[in-house]
C-alpha positions in Angstrom: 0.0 0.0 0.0 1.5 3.3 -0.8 0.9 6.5 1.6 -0.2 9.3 -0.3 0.5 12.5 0.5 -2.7 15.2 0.6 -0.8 18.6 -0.1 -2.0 22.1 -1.3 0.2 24.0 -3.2 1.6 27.6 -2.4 1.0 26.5 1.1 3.7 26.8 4.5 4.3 23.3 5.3 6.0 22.2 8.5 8.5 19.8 8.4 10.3 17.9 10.6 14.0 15.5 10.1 16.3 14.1 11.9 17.1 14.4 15.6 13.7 16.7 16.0 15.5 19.4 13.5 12.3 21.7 12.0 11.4 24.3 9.4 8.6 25.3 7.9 9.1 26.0 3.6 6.8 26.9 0.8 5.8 23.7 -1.0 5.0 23.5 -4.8 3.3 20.6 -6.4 4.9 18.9 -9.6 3.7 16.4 -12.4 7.4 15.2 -12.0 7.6 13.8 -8.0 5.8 10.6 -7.4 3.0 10.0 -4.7 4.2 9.9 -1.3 7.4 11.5 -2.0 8.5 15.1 -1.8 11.5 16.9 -3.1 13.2 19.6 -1.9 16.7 21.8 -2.3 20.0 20.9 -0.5 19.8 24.2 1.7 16.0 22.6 3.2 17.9 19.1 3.3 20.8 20.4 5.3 18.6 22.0 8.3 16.6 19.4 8.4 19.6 17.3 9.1 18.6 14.7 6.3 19.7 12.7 3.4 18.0 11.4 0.3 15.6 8.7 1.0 15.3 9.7 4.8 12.3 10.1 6.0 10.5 13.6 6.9 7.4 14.4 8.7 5.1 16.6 6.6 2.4 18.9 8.1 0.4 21.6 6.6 0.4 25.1 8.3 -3.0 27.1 8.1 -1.9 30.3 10.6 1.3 31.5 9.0 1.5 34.7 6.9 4.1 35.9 4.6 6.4 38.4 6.8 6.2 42.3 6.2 9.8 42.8 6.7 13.2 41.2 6.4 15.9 41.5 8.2 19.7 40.4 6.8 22.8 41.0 8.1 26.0 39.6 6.8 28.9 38.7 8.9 32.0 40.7 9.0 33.9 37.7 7.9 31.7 37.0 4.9 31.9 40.5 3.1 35.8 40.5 3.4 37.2 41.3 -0.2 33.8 42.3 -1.8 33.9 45.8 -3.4 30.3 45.9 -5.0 27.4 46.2 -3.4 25.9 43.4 -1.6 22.2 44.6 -2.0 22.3 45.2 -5.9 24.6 41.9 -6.8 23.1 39.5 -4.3 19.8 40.0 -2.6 18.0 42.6 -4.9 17.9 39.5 -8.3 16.9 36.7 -5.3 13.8 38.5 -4.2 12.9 40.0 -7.7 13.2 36.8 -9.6 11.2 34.9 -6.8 13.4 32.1 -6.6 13.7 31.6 -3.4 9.7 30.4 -3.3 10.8 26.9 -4.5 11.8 25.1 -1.8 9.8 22.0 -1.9 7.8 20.2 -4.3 5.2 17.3 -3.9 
């Protein structure tokens, strides 16, 4: 019998990995990712503490809202020997171009 996985789309989704690591992402569905199976990047991967083929604990958020403001602040040591500006070569084409909605796709 195979588990299928009930997921809306463009919804927050809470998961939860390894050793009780959590995070809640943005899921997308896909034509491409089998029944009871999700995929998801390598950043979502690493904070959940898991591997491919681990399993992950999938639950559906209904009281989040997207946030009004962001706050990001780089670390002395990881703008040392960058001359441009962070805002217009980094962070400005990230939030424009949306990618960083993708996260997870059933």
């Amino acid at each position: 019998m195979a588990l299928v996985l009930i997921a809306v789309a463009d919804n927050f989704h809470f998961l939860r990995g390894k050793k009780r690591r959590d995070t809640v992402l943005i899921c997308l569905s896909s034509d491409d990712v089998e029944d009871g199976r999700i995929q998801m990047n390598e950043v979502a991967r690493n904070n959940l503490r898991v591997k491919l083929g681990d399993l992950v604990n999938v639950h559906q958020c209904l009281d989040i809202e997207y946030g009004q403001r962001v706050y990001l602040l780089p670390l002395d040591d990881s703008i040392e020997g960058l001359s441009r500006n962070i805002f217009d070569v980094y962070l400005k084409p990230y939030f424009l171009e949306g990618t960083h909605n993708q996260i997870c796709s059933f």
